[in-house]
C-alpha positions in Angstrom: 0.0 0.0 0.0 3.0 2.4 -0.6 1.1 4.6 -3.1 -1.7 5.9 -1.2 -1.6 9.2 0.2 -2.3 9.8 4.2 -5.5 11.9 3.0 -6.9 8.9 1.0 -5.8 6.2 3.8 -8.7 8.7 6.7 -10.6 9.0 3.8 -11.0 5.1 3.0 -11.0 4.7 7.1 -13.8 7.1 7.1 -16.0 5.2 4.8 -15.4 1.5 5.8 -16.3 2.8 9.7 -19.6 4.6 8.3 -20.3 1.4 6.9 -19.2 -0.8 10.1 -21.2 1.3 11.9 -24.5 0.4 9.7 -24.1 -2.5 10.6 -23.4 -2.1 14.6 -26.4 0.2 14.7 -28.8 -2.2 12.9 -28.4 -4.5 15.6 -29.6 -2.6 18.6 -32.3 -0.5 16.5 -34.2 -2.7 15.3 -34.4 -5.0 18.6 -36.2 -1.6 19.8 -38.4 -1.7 17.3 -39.6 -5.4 17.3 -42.6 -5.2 19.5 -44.3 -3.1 17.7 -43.1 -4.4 14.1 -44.9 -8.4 15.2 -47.7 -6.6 16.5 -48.0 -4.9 13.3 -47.2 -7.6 10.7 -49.0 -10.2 13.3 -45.8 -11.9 13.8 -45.3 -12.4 17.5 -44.8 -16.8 17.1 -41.9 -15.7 14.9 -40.8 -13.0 17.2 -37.2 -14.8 17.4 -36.9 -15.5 14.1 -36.3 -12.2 13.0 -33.0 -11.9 15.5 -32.5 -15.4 14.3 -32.5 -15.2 10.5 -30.3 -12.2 10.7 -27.4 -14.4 13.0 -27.6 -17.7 10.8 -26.8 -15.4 7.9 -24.1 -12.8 8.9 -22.4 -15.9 10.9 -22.0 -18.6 8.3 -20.6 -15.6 5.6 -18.0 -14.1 7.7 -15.3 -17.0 7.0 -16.8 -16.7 3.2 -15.8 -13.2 3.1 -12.3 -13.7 4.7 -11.2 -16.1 1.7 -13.0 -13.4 -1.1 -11.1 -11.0 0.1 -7.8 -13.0 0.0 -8.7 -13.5 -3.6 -10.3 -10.3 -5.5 -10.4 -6.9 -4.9 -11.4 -6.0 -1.3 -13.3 -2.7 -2.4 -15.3 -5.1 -4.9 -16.3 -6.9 -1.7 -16.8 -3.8 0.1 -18.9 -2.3 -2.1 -21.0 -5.9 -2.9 -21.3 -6.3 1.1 -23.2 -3.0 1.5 -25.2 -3.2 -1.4 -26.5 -5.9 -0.3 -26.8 -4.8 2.8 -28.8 -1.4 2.1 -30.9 -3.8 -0.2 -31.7 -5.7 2.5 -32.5 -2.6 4.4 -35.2 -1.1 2.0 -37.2 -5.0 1.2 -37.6 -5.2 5.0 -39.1 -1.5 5.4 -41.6 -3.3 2.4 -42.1 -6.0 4.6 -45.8 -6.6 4.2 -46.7 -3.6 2.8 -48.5 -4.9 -0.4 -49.6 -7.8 1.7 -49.3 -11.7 0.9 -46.5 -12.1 -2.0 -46.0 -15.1 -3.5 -43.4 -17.5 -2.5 -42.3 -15.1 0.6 -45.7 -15.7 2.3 -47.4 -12.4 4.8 -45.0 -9.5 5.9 -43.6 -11.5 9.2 -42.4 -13.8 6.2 -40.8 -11.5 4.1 -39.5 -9.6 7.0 -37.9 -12.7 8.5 -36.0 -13.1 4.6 -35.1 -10.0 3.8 -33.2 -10.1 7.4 -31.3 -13.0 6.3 -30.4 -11.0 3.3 -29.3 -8.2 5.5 -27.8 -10.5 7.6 -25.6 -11.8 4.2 -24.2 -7.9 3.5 -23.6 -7.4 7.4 -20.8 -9.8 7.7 -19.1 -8.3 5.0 -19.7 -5.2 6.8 -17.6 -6.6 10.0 -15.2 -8.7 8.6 -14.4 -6.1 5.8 -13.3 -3.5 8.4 -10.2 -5.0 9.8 -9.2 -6.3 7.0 -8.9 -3.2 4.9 -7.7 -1.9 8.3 -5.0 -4.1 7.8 -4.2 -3.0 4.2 -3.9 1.0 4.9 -1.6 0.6 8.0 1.2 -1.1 9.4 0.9 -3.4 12.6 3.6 -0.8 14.4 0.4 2.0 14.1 -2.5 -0.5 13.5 -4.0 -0.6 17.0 -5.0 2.8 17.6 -7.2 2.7 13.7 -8.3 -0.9 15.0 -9.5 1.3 18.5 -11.9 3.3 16.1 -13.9 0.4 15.5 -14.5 -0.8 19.1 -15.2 3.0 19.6 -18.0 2.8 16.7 -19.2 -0.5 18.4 -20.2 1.8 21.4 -21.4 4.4 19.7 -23.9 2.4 17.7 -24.8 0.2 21.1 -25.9 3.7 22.4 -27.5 5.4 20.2 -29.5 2.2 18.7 -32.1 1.8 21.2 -32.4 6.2 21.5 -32.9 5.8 17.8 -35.1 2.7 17.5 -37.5 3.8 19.7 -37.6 7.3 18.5 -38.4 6.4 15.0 -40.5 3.7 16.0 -43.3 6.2 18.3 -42.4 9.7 16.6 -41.3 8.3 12.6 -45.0 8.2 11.6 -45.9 11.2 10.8 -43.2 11.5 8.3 -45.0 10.0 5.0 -48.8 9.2 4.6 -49.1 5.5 5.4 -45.9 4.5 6.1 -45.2 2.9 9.6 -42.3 4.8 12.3 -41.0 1.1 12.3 -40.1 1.1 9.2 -38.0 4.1 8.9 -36.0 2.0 11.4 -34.6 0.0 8.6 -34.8 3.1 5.8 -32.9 5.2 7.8 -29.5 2.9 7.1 -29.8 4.6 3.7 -29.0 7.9 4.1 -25.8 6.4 6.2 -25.2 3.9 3.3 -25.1 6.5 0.8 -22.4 8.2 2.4 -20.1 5.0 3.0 -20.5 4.4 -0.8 -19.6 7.9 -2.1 -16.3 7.5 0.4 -15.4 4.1 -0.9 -16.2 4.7 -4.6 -14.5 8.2 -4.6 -11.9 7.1 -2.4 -10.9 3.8 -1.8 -8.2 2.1 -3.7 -9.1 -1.4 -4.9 -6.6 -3.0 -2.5 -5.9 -6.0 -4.8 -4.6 -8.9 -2.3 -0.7 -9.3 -2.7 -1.2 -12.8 -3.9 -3.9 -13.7 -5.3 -5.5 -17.1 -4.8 -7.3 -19.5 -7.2 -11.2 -19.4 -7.4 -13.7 -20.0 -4.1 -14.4 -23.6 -3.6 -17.9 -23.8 -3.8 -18.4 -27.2 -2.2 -16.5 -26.3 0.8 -18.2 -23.5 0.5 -21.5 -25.4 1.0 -20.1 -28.0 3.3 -19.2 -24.9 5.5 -23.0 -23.4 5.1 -24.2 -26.9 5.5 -22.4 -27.1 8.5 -22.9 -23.5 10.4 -26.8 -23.1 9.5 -27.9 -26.4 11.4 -25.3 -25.4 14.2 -26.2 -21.7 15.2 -30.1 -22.8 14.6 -29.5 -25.7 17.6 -28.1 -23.3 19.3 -30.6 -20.5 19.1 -33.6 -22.8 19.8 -35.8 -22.0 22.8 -34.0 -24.8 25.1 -37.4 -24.3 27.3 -39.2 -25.6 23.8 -36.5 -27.9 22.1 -34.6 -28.8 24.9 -30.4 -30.1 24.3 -31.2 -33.7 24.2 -34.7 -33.3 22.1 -34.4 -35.2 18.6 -34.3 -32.0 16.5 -31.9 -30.7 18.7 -29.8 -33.9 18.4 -30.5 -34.1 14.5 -29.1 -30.3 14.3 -25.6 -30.9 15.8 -25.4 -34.3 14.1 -26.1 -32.5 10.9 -23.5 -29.9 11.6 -20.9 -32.1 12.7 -21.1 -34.6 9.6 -21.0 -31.1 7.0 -18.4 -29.6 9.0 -16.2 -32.5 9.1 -16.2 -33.0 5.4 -15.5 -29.5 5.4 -12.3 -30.0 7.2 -11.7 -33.2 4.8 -12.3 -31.0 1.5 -9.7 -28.2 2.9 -7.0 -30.4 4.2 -6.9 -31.6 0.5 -7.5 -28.6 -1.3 -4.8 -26.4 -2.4 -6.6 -22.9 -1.8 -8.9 -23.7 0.8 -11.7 -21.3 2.5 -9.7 -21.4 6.0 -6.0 -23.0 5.9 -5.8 -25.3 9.0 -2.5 -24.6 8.3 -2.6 -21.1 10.4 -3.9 -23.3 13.9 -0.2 -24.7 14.2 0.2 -20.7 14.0 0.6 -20.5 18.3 -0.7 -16.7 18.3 -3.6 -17.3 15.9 -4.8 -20.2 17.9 -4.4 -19.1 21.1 -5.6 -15.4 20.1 -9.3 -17.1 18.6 -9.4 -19.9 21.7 -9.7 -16.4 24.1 -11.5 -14.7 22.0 -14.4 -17.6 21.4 -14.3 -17.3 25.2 -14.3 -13.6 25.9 -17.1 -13.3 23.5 -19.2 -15.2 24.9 -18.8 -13.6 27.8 -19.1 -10.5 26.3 -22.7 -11.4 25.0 -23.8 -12.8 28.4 -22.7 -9.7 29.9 -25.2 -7.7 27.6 -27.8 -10.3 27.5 -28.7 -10.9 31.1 -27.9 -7.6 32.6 -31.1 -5.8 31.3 -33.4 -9.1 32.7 -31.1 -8.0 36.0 -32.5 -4.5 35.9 -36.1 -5.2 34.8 -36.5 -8.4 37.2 -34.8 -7.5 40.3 -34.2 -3.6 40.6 -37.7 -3.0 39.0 -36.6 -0.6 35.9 -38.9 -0.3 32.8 -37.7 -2.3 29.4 -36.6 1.3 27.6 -34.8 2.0 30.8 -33.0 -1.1 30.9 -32.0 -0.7 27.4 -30.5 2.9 28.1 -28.8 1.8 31.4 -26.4 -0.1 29.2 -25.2 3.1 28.3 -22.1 2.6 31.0 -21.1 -0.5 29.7 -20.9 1.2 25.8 -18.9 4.1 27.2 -16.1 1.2 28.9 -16.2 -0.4 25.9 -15.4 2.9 23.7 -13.1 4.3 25.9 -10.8 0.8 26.6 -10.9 0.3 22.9 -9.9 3.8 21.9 -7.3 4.2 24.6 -5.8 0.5 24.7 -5.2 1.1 20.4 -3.8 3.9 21.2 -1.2 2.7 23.9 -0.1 -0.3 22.3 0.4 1.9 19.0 3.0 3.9 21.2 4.2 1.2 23.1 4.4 -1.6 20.7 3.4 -4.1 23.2 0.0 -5.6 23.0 0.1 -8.3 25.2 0.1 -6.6 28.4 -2.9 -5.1 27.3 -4.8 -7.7 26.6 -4.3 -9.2 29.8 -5.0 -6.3 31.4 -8.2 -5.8 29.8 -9.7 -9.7 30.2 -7.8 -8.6 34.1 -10.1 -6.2 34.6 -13.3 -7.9 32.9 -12.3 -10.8 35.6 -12.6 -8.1 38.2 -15.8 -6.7 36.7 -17.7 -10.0 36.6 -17.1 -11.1 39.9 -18.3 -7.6 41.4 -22.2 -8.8 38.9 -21.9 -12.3 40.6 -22.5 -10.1 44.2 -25.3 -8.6 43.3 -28.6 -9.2 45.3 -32.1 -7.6 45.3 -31.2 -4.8 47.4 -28.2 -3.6 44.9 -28.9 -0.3 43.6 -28.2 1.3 40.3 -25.4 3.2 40.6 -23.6 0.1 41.9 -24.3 -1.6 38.6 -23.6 1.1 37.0 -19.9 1.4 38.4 -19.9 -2.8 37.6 -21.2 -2.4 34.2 -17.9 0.8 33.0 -15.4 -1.7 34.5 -16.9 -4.9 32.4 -16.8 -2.2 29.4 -13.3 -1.1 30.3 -11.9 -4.8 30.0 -13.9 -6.0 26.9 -12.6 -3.3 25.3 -9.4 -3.8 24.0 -10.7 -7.0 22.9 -12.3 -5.5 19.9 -8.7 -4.4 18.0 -6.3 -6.2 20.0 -6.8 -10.1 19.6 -7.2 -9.2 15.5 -4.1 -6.6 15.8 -2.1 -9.6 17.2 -3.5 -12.3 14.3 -3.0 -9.9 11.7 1.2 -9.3 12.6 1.5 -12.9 12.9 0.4 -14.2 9.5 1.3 -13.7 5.9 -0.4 -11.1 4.2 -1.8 -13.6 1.7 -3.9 -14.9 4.4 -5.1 -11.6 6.0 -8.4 -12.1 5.3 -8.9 -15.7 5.9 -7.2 -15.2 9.5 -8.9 -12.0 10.3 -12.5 -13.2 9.3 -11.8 -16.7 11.4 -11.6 -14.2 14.4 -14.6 -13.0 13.9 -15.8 -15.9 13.6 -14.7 -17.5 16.8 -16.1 -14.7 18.7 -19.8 -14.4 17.4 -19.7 -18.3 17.6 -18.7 -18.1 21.6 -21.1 -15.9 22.1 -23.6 -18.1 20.5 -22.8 -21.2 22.4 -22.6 -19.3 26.0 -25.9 -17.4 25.4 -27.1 -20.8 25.0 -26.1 -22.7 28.0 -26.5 -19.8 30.5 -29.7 -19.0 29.1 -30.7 -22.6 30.1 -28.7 -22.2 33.5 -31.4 -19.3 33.8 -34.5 -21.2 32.9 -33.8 -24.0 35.0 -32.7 -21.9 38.3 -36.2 -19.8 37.6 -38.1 -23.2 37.3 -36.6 -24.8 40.7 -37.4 -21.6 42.6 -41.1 -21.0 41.0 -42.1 -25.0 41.7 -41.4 -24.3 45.4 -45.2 -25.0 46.7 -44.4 -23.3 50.0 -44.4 -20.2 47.7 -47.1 -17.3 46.6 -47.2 -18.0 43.3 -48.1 -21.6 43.9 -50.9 -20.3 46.6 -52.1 -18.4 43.1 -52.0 -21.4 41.1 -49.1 -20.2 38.6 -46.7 -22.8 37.6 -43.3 -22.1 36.7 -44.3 -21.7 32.8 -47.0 -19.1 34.1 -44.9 -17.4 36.4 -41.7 -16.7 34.4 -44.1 -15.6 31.5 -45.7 -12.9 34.0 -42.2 -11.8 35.1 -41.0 -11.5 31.5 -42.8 -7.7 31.2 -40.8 -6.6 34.2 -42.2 -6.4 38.2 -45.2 -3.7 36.8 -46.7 -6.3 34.7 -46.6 -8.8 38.1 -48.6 -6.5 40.2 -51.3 -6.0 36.8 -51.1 -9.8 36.6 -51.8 -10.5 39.9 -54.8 -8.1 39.9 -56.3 -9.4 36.9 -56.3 -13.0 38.6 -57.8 -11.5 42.2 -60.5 -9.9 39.4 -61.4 -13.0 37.8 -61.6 -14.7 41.8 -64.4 -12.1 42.7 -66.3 -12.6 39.9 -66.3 -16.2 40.4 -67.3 -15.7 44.2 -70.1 -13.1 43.5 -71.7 -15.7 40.8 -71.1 -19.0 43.9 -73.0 -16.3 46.6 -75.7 -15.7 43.9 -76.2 -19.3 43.7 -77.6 -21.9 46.3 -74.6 -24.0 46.2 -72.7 -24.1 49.7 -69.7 -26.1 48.4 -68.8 -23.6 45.2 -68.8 -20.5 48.1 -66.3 -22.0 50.4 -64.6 -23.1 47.4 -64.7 -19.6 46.3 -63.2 -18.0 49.6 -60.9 -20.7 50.6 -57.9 -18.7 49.9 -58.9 -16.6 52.9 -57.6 -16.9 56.4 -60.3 -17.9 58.7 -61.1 -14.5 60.4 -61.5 -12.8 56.8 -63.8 -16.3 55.7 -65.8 -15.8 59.0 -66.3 -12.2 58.2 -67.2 -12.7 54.6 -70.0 -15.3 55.7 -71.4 -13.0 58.2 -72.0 -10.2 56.5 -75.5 -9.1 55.1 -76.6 -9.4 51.3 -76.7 -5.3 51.0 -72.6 -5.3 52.8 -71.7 -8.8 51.1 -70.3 -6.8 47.8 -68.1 -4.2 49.4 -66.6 -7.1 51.6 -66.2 -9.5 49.1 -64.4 -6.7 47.3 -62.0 -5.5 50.2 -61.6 -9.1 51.1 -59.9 -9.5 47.6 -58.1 -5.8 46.9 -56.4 -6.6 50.2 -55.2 -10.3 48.9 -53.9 -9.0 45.8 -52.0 -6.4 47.2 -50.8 -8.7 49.8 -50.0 -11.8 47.2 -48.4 -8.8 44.8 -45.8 -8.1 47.8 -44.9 -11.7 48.1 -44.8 -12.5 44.3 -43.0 -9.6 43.7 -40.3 -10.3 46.3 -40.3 -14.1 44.9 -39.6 -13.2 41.6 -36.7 -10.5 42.6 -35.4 -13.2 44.6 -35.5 -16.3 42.0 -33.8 -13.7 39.5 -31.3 -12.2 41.0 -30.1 -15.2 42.3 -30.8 -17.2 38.8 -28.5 -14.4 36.9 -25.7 -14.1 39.5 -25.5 -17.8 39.1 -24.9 -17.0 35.5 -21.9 -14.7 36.7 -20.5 -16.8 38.9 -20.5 -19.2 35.9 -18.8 -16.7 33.9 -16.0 -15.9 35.9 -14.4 -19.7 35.0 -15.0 -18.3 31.4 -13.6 -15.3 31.6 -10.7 -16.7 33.8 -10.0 -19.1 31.2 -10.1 -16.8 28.6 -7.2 -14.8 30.8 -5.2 -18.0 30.9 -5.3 -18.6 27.4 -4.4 -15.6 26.7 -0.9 -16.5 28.7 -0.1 -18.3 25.7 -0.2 -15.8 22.4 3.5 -15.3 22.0 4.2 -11.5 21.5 5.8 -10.8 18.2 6.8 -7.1 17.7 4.7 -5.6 15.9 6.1 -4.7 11.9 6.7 -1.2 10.5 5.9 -2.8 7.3 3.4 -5.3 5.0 5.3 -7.9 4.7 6.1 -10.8 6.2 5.9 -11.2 10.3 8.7 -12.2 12.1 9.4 -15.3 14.0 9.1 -15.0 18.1 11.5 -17.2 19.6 11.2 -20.9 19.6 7.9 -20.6 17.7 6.8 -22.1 14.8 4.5 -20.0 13.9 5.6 -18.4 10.4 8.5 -17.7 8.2 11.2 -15.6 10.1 12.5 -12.3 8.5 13.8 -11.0 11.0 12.6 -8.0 13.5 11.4 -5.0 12.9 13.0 -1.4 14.4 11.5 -0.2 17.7 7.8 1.0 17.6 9.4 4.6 18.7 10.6 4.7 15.4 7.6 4.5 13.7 5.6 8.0 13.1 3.1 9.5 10.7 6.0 8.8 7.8 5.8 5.3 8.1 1.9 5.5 7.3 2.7 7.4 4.2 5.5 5.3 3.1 
């Protein structure tokens, strides 16, 4: 890359981070958005597909896009990724808007596809970024570009839900007709527009420097025949189609058979998608081994901290979403200043320990949590979790990137990727069945309220799932339906149906209730009751704060072997120092891990010039 100017190196920056950030903020707008889009399009039993369809695609593409871009033109594959993901975009602000189509089915349908398509240009969108990263700068001044992306991560986590739910309540008004959940999805446009005009203006075409043959299209397909039936098993309601149920089973036995003849077909080919070659590479192994691990517990981290908020400190949904805030800021703020530091320092290791260091320190302090811990606590927990995933984001690619050839850039930077969105996958799935079963032990109690109201564990982590307001609403509508069941058994002759009616009374409140005169019998009937469902409310209430908060600090106590681990492995990625240049990496000591050349100069000697150069 010695003939690009500085100016056209932030310039091409500029436009892949516009487009990264499409991407980022697509994933926390439109989860916003989704309760009123099903109840629109009448979509609420494929309420998960939507998240679903979206995942399955962008995950099985992102080692796809790694090998295309070690083989043609990485702006071609720029430019194709976010075409087809601003198509996308537009078809699911149509979704259902000229009703039934043929072969797509209603609008929940055609919104669910035309997320998969979206899903197919967003992991372009991802993997694209570090890998043209990787072609407009040196390692030696890498990490602090490779920062700006965590940073944009943030960004995009914060102002998602602000955005989603702005559009979605206030967007309406804008054209005649048109749905405010649908400019959730048009407004990528406007941003998509501006990341093309940067790229086609701009960006070089960034030819690989060795090209490869053509893409294997059957491991190609072995790889998508392996990956869809994988993350689908994985993202299955566990509650529904539990681990050992036969679909599940099928899924996994599917994935394992495609994926193996995967590995069969590129042990034999001689430009396969992902070279198995690069595992015997000690810092790209080790490096995607934390990462899988670190990403899932990054995900956890996200996931069940809102449920925290909602279920035990009694917050509102929109809240919860906007008390993540914190936890986007850490994340901004490690990335951005961990990039810079190692850029100036040259060493990245230390950072990377220190960040999945403090991330260790950060999810132990969640695992303490009880009912009575406030929000500013959390608050303090959720910037230190940020802090340590931070560096993360640039510095686990940073590392793979100076360790590999640059003919394999793309494969090796896309498998990192990879690794994470897969860990995250496969821990979201365990500890979200670690949480349904803890709620389901500690709801079947029958010395508890909520079996004294007759709500099974189904029932009663259903009511909890709209936060502790929707309890106490809950509750009163089943008191509601009591009374009017008593006032129909005292209207009636039959003895047995009114003690049946009133049995869940104490005696002195039964006694009192039997005594009193036709003319008093509805007013004390209907104290008799408000005063039960407040009382029943209380108890439920504390129940379900209680089952919750110890259900999710399970989870973190859980997470801390993860994340420990994660630290551990991360022992093991040899530090190679990091090259002024694009060519070859140099050999650590007694590693095999590439072909030596030799070291580069000090990082001290690297400025501005060596960008240009």
């Amino acid at each position: 890359m010695t003939d690009l100017s500085s100016r056209d190196r932030m310039l091409t920056l500029t436009g892949i981070l516009l487009a990264l950030f499409l991407g980022a903020l697509d994933q926390t707008i439109v989860s916003t958005a989704l309760p009123r889009i099903v109840e629109d399009l009448n979509g609420v039993t494929r309420y998960a597909w939507v998240a679903t369809a979206y995942l399955l695609a962008s995950t099985v593409m992102v080692p796809i896009y790694g090998k295309l871009a070690d083989t043609y033109s990485r702006k071609r594959i720029e430019l194709w990724a976010i075409g087809l993901f601003l198509g996308g975009s537009a078809l699911c602000g149509l979704a259902g808007e000229f009703g039934p189509l043929p072969l797509l089915g209603d609008g929940m349908n055609q919104l669910i596809i035309f997320r998969a398509l979206q899903g197919l240009g967003g992991a372009g969108l991802f993997a694209m970024a570090f890998i043209v990263i990787a072609d407009l700068f040196p390692p030696a001044v890498r990490g602090k570009y490779q920062g700006f992306v965590g940073a944009t991560f943030g960004i995009a986590s914060v102002l998602g839900p602000l955005i989603g739910g702005f559009l979605t309540d206030h967007a309406g008004g804008l054209l005649p007709g048109v749905a405010g959940w649908r400019w959730v999805f048009y407004v990528n446009v406007p941003f998509g527009a501006v990341a093309l005009w940067f790229i086609v203006r701009r960006m070089p075409p960034l030819v690989p420097p060795a090209k490869g043959g053509r893409l294997d299209y059957v491991a190609a397909a072995l790889l998508v025949a392996g990956l869809v039936p994988l993350v689908l098993a994985l993202q299955l309601d566990k509650q529904a189609v539990p681990w050992t149920a036969p679909l599940t089973m099928a899924l996994f036995a599917g994935a394992a058979a495609a994926l193996t003849l995967f590995a069969f077909r590129s042990l034999r080919s001689s430009d396969p998608i992902l070279n198995f070659e690069l595992f015997r590479n000690r810092v790209f192994s080790a490096s995607n081994a934390a990462l899988f691990l670190l990403g899932g517990a990054f995900l956890c981290v996200v996931i069940f901290l809102p449920l925290f908020l909602v279920n035990v400190v009694g917050v509102s949904a929109t809240r919860a979403g906007v008390s993540l805030i914190p936890l986007s800021a850490g994340v901004v703020l490690g990335s951005t200043v961990a990039g810079q530091l190692v850029s100036r320092l040259g060493h990245y290791k230390w950072f990377m320990l220190g960040g999945s260091g403090v991330l260790l320190v950060g999810v132990f302090l969640l695992s303490t949590m009880t009912a009575a811990t406030g929000v500013g606590t959390i608050t303090l927990y959720m910037v230190l979790c940020g802090l340590g995933l931070g560096p993360a984001l640039p510095l686990y690619p940073l590392a793979i990137q100076n360790a590999v050839r640059p003919s394999e850039i793309g494969q090796a930077t896309s498998a990192s990727q990879f690794f994470r969105q897969i860990g995250g996958a496969v821990f979201a799935a365990i500890m979200g069945t670690v949480l349904a079963v803890s709620l389901v032990s500690a709801f079947q109690d029958t010395g508890s309220p909520l079996a004294a109201l007759g709500a099974g564990a189904g029932d009663a982590t259903e009511m909890a799932e709209g936060g502790l307001g929707h309890i106490a609403e809950t509750v009163q509508t089943r008191f509601d339906q009591s009374e009017a069941t008593a006032r129909v058994a005292f209207g009636g002759e039959d003895q047995a149906a009114i003690e049946n009616a009133i049995a869940m009374f104490p005696r002195p409140t039964r006694t009192r209730i039997l005594a009193a005169s036709p003319a008093e019998l509805p007013g004390v009937l209907h104290a008799a009751f408000a005063q039960a469902a407040e009382t029943t409310t209380a108890q439920v209430t504390t129940t379900v704060r209680e089952a919750f908060a110890e259900a999710i600090t399970r989870i973190y106590r859980y997470l801390l072997v993860v994340v420990a681990l994660g630290w551990l492995v991360t022992l093991f990625v040899p530090e190679i120092p990091l090259r002024t240049t694009f060519d070859h990496p140099a050999e650590p000591a007694g590693s095999p891990v590439t072909e030596a050349v030799g070291a580069p100069p000090p990082p001290e000697a690297v400025g501005e010039s060596a960008v240009r150069s």
